[in-house]
C-alpha positions in Angstrom: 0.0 0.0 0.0 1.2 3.5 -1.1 0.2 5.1 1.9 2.3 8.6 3.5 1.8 9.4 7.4 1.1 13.0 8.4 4.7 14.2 10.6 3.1 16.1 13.7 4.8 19.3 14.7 7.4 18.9 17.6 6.9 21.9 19.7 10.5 22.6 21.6 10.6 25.0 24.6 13.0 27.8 25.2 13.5 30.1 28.3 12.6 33.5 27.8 14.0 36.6 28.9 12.3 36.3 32.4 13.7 32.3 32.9 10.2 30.1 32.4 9.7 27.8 29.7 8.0 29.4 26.4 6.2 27.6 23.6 8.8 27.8 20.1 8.3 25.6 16.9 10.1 25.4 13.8 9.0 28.2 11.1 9.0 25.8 8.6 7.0 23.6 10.3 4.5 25.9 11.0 3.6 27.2 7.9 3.4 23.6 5.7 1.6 20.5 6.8 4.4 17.3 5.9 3.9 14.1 5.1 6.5 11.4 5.2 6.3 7.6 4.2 8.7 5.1 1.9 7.2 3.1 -0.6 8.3 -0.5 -2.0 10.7 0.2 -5.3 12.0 -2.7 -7.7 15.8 -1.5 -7.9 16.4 -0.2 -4.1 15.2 -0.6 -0.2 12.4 1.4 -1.1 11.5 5.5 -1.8 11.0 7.4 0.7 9.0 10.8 0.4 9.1 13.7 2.3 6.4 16.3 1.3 5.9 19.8 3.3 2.5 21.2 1.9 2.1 25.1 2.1 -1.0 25.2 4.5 -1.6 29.2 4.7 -0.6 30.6 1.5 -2.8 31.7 -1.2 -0.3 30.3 -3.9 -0.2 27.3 -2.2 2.9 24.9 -2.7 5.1 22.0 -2.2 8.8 21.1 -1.7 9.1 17.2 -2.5 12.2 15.2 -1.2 12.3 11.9 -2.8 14.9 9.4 -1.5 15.8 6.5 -3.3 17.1 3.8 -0.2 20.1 1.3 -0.3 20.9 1.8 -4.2 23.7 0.1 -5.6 25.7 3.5 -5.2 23.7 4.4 -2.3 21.1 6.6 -1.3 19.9 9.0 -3.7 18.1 12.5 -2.9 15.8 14.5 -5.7 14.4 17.5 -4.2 11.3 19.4 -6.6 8.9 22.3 -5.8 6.0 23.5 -7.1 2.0 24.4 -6.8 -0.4 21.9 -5.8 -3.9 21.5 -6.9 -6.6 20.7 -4.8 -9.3 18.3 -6.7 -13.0 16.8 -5.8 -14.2 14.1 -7.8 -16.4 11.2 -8.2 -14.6 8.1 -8.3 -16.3 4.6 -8.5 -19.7 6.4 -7.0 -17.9 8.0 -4.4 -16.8 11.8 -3.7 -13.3 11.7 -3.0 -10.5 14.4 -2.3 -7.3 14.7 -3.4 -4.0 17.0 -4.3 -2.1 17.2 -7.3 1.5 18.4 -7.2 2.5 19.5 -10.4 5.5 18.6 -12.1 7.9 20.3 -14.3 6.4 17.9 -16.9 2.9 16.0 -16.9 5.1 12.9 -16.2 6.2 14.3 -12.9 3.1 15.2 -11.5 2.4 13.1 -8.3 -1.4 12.7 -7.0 -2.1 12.1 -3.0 -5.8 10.8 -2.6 -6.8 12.2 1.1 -7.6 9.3 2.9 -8.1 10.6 6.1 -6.8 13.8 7.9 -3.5 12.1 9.0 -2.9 9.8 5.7 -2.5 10.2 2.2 -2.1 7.5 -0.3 -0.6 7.9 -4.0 -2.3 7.4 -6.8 -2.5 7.4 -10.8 -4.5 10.2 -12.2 -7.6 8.8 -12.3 -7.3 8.6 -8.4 -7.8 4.6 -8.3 -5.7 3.1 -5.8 -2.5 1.8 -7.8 -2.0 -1.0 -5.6 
């Protein structure tokens, strides 16, 4: 199964100016929701994605780290951004959500079928489960 895991935001504490704990998270973190999972690959370990998701932007975007586990020459990172597109469809008789993070080429574009709020699964186009 082709499934990513939503990555919850680790709040970190700092002491502030008057020597009690405070509240601080990573920028980054804040403003993108991430998803993280690694998927079964013929060649390698597997491929693992990392995907932040923009969350309050009104361009909204993605920055997509795919890493390609235990090749022969070892691991190997590809990094991509772009926009994403939010789509609602029918789908075997069913309303269903998705997102579709466009590529540089149609080829590249990757499709994330919302399964629930926490998981995301990849899937072709017609956003049928692949596998």
């Amino acid at each position: 199964m082709l499934q990513l895991l939503l990555v919850t935001t680790t709040v970190k504490t700092a002491s502030n100016s008057n020597g009690t704990d405070s509240a601080m998270t990573d920028s980054t973190l804040n403003d993108s929701v991430r998803y993280e999972g690694m998927v079964p690959a013929a060649d390698c370990k597997g491929l693992k994605y990392n995907i932040a998701i923009a969350a309050a932007d009104s361009t909204v975007g993605y920055s997509l780290t795919q890493t390609y586990v235990g090749t022969k020459e070892g691991d190997k990172t590809f990094a991509t951004t772009g926009k994403v597109e939010s789509i609602t469809e029918m789908v075997d008789g069913k309303e269903v959500k998705a997102m579709k993070l466009v590529g540089k080429t149609k080829e590249d574009d990757l499709y994330l079928l919302q399964v629930s709020d926490s998981i995301v699964r990849i899937v072709g186009a017609d956003l049928k489960r692949c596998c």
